[in-house]
C-alpha positions in Angstrom: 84.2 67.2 161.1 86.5 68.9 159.1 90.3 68.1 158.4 91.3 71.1 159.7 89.1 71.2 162.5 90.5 67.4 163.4 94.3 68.8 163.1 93.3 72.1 165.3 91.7 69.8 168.3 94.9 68.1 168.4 96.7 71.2 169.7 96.8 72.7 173.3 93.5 74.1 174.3 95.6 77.4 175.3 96.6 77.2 171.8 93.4 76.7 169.7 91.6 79.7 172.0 94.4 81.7 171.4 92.5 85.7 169.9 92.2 86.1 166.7 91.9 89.7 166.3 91.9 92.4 168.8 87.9 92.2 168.9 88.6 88.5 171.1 92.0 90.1 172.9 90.6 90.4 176.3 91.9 92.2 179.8 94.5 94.8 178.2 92.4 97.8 176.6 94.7 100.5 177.6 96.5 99.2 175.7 95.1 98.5 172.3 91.2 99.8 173.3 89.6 102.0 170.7 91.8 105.2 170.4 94.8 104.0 171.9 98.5 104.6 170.2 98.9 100.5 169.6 95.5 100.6 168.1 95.6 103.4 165.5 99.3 101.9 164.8 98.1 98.3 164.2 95.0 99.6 161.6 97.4 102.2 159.5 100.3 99.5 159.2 102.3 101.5 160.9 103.7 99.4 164.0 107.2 101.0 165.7 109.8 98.7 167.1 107.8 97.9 170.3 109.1 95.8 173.2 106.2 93.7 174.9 106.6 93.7 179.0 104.1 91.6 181.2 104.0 88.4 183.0 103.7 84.7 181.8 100.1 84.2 179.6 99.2 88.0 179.5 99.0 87.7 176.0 102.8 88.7 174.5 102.5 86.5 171.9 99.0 86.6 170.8 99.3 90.3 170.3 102.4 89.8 168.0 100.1 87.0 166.4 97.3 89.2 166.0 99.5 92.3 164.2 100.7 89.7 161.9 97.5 89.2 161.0 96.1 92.8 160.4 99.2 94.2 159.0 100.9 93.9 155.4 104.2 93.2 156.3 106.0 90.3 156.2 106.2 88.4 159.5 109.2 86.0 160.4 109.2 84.7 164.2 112.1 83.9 166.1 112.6 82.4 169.5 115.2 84.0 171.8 115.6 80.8 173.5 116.0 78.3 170.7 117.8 80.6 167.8 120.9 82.7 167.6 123.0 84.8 165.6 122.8 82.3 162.7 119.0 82.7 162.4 119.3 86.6 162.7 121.2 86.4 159.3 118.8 84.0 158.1 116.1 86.4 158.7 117.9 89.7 157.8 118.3 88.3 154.3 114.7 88.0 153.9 113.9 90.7 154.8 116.5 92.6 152.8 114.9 91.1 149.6 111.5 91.8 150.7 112.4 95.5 151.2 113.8 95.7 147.6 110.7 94.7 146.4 108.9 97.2 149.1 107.6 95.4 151.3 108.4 95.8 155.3 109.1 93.2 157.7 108.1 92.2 161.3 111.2 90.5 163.3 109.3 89.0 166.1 111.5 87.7 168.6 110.1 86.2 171.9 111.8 86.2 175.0 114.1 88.8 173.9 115.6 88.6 177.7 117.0 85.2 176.8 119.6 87.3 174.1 123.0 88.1 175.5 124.5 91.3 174.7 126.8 90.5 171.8 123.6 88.5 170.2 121.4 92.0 170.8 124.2 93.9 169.5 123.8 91.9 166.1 120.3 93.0 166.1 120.9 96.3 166.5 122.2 98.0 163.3 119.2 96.0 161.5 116.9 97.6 163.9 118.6 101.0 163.5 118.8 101.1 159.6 114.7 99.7 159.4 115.7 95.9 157.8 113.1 94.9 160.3 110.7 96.4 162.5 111.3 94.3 165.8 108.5 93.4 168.5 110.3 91.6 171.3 108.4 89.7 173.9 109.9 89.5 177.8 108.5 88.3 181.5 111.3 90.5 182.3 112.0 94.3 183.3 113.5 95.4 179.6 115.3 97.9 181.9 117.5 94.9 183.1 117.3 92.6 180.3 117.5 94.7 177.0 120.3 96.4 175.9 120.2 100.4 176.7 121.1 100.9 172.3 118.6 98.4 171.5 115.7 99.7 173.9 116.5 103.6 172.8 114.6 102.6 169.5 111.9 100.6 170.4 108.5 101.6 172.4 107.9 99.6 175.5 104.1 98.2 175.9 103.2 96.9 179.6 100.9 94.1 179.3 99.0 93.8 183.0 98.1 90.2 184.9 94.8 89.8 183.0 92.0 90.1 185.8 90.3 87.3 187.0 87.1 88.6 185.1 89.1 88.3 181.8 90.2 84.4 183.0 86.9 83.7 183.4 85.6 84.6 180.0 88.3 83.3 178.6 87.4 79.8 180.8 83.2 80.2 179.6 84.3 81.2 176.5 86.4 77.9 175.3 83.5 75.4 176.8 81.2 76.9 174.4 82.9 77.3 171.4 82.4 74.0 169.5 85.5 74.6 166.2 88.2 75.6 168.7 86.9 74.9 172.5 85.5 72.1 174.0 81.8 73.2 173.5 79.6 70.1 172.0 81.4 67.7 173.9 79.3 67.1 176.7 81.7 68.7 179.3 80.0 70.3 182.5 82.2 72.7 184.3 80.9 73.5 188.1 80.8 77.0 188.7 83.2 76.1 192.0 85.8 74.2 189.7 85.7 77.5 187.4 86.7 79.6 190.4 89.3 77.5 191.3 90.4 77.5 187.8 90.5 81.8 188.0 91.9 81.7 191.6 94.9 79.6 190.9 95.4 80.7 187.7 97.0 84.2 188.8 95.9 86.1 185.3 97.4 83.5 182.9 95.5 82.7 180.6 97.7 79.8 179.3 97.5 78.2 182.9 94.0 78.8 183.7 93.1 76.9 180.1 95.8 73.8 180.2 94.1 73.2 183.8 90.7 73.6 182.1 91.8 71.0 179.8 93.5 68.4 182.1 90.7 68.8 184.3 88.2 68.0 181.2 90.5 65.1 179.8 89.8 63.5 183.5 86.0 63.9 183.6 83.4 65.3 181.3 81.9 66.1 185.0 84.3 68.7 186.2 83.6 69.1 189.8 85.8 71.5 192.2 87.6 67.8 193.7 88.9 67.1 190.0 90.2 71.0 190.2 92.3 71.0 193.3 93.9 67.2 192.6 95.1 69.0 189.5 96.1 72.2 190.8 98.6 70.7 193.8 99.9 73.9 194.0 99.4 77.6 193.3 101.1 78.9 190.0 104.0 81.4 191.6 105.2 84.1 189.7 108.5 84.3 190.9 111.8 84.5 188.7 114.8 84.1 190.2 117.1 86.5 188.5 114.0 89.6 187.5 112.1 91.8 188.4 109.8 90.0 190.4 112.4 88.6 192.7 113.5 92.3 193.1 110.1 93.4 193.9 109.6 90.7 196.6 113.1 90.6 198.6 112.5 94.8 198.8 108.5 94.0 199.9 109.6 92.0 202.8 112.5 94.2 203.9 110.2 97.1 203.8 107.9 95.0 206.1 110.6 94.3 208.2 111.6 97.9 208.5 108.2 99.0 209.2 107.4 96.1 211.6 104.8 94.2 210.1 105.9 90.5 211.1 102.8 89.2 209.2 103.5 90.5 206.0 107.0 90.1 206.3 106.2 86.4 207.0 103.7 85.9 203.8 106.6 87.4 201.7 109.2 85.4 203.3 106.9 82.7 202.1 106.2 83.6 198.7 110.2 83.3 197.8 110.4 80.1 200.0 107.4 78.5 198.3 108.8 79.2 194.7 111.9 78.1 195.5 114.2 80.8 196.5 118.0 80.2 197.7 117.4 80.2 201.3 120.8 80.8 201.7 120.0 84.0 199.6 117.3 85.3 202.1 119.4 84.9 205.0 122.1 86.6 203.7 119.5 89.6 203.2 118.6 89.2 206.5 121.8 89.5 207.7 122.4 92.8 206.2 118.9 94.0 207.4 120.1 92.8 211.4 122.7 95.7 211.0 121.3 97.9 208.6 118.1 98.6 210.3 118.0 97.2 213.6 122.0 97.8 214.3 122.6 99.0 217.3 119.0 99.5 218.9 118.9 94.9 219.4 122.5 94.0 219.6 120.9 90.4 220.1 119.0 90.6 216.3 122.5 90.4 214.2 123.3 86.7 216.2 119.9 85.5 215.7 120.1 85.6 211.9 123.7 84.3 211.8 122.1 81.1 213.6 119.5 81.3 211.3 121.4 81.7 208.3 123.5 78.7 209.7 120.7 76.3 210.0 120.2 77.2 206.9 123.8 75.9 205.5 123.2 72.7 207.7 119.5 71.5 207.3 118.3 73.5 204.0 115.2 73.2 202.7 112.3 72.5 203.9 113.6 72.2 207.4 115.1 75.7 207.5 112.3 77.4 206.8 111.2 77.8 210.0 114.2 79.2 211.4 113.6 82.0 208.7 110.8 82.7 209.9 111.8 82.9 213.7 114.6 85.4 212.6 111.9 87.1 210.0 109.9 87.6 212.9 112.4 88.9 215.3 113.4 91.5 213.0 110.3 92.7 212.5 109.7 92.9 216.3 112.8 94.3 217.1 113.2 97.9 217.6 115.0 100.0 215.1 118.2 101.7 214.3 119.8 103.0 211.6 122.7 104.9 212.6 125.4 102.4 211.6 124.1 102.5 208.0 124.1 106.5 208.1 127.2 106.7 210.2 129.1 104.4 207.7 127.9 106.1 204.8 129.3 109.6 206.3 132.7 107.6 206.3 132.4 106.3 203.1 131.6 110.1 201.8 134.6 111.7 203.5 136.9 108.8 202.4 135.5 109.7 198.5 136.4 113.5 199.6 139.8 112.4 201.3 140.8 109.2 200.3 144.5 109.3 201.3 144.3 111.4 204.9 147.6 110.9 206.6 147.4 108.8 210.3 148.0 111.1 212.9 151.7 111.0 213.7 150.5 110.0 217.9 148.8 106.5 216.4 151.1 105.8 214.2 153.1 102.5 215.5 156.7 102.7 215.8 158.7 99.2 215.6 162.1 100.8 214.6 164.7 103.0 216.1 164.3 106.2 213.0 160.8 105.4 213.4 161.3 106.5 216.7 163.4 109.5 216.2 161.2 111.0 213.6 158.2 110.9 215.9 156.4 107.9 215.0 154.3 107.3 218.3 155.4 110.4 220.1 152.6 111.7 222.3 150.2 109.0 222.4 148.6 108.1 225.7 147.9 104.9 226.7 144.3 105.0 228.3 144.9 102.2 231.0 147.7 104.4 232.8 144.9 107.0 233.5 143.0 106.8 236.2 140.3 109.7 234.9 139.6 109.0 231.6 139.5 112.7 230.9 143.4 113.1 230.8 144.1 110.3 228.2 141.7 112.3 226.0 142.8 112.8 222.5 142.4 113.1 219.1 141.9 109.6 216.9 140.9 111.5 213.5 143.4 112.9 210.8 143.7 116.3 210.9 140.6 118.1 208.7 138.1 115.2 210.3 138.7 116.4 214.1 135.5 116.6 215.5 133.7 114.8 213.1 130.7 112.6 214.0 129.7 109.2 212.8 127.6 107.6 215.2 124.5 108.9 217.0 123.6 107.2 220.6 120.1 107.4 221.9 118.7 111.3 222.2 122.1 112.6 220.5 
């Protein structure tokens, strides 16, 4: 075998199967198919500043690898979560002397997310002036993550979750390939251990190969069993603090608001199981009790409180299933929105008429020239009427008589 072969096989399968060119790049060809903008960029040298978007093993880096590769510039890599402001200088005064002798440079930086805004700012003017041509790689919505200057003058590229079609070639594809795979080794891969492999994999490629691997360092026989002891659990997308957990908190209260207790349940579960702040999702749920159930289950807003206290007593695991009683409840409960409308028509007219004097009837009155100028004068105190008519009266400032905030029933 070859010493270069012998130093490759000591690397992460997910590694030494990482594509070469785009001819290998699998699941993403709107995106650099024949024709496309990427494509035709990539073959004339001409690459923009492009921001990379998609989840965990959809191929970020391998693309940035492969344009490397097929492009003349110079190529200096950077990783947002190791490096700083001291390695941008490092790498703008490369490039400045490669661009006096004409030649461009790449400024790959991955996990550009992981940048706070003063280090994105230092990018910036390097960006701007065309000292680097910057791909930046993110799991994260660049809309949140990268700065509004910085993301004016790049192009973002969505990368999709590679299908599990393009898993499974990738899967066939490394147990044949003897230089970089594990093909001419022996190793038999069930065709029920490679559909767990896909399955659990969720379109990472970089999971569905490391389990292909652990799974093959076990056994050369890889039979579903070896599969699922390796795979204890599914591979959850999930971030905390991105888009994701956006996308799945506004999933289940949209189930909720639509009554679907079943689907509000699974997504209850999906945060639970990748280990969302429970506290977090009860506080949600506390909001929903009013928001959208409000006044049509005076009962639902009490239920979630316990809930949200079980939560603050037992936590997790234990809690979970009082989630999932209140989840439930909320979904069954009828619905009612007219404290969230009715409160925004206050907060409107308050923006219109922030500083509305209190009619000079409610106002209270604890001193004597309080007295004498009014203060009080002409209110009537509804327990000394015995029809509820006569202590009618007007509770609103003066240009908001009439006004209504709340509807009841058929109003």
């Amino acid at each position: 075998m070859r010493k270069d072969v012998k130093r490759n096989q000591t690397m992460p399968l997910a590694d030494r199967m990482r594509p070469r060119t785009l001819a290998e790049f699998l699941g993403q060809s709107s995106l650099v198919g024949e024709g496309t903008f990427l494509r035709k960029a990539i073959a004339s040298d001409a690459v923009p500043s492009i921001i990379l978007w998609g989840p965990p093993g959809s191929g970020k880096t391998t693309l940035a690898t492969i344009i490397a590769r097929e492009t003349k510039a110079e190529f200096l890599a950077l990783s947002a979560v190791t490096s700083g402001i001291k390695e941008l200088r490092d790498v703008i005064a490369a490039a400045e002397k490669s661009r006096a002798e004409g030649k461009r440079t790449i400024l790959f930086l991955d996990e550009i997310h992981r940048w706070n805004k003063s280090q994105q700012d230092a990018l910036l003017p390097h960006v701007e002036h065309g000292t680097v041509t910057l791909i930046g790689a993110t799991t994260e919505n660049p809309s949140f993550e990268v700065n509004a200057a910085l993301l004016s003058r790049a192009r973002v590229f969505i990368l999709e979750k590679l299908s599990d079609e393009a898993i499974e070639e990738i899967v066939r594809t490394s147990l044949v390939d003897a230089d970089r795979g594990l093909g001419g080794r022996g190793i038999e891969v069930s065709d029920e251990a490679v559909a767990l492999i896909v399955r659990f994999a969720g379109g990472d490629a970089r999971m569905a190969l490391g389990t292909l691997e652990a799974a093959a360092s076990e056994s050369a026989q890889v039979a579903g069993e070896t599969v699922k002891e390796i795979l204890q659990r599914p591979n959850l997308l999930y971030d905390k603090t991105g888009e994701e957990h956006y996308n799945i908190i506004s999933a289940l209260h949209k189930s909720l608001r639509g009554s679907d207790a079943d689907a509000a349940l699974y997504w209850l579960g999906r945060m639970l199981e990748a280990g969302e702040d429970p506290l977090y999702v009860a506080r949600r749920l506390v909001r929903f009790a009013s928001e959208d159930v409000g006044l049509a289950n005076s009962f639902a807003l009490p239920q979630v409180v316990a809930a949200y206290q079980t939560c603050q007593y037992i936590g997790m695991p234990e809690c979970e299933l009082a989630l999932a009683q209140a989840v439930v409840y909320l979904a069954k409960s009828k619905k009612s929105n007219a404290l969230y409308v009715g409160y925004g028509k206050v907060k409107d007219d308050i923006r219109e008429l922030p500083n509305d004097p209190v009619p000079i009837h409610l106002r209270n009155a604890p001193t004597k020239l309080m007295k004498e100028v009014g203060y009080g004068k002409g209110y009537k105190y509804t327990p000394d009427f015995e029809n509820p008519d006569d202590a009618k009266q007007d509770f609103l400032p003066e240009r908001l008589k009439g006004r209504r905030y709340v509807k009841f029933g058929e109003e």
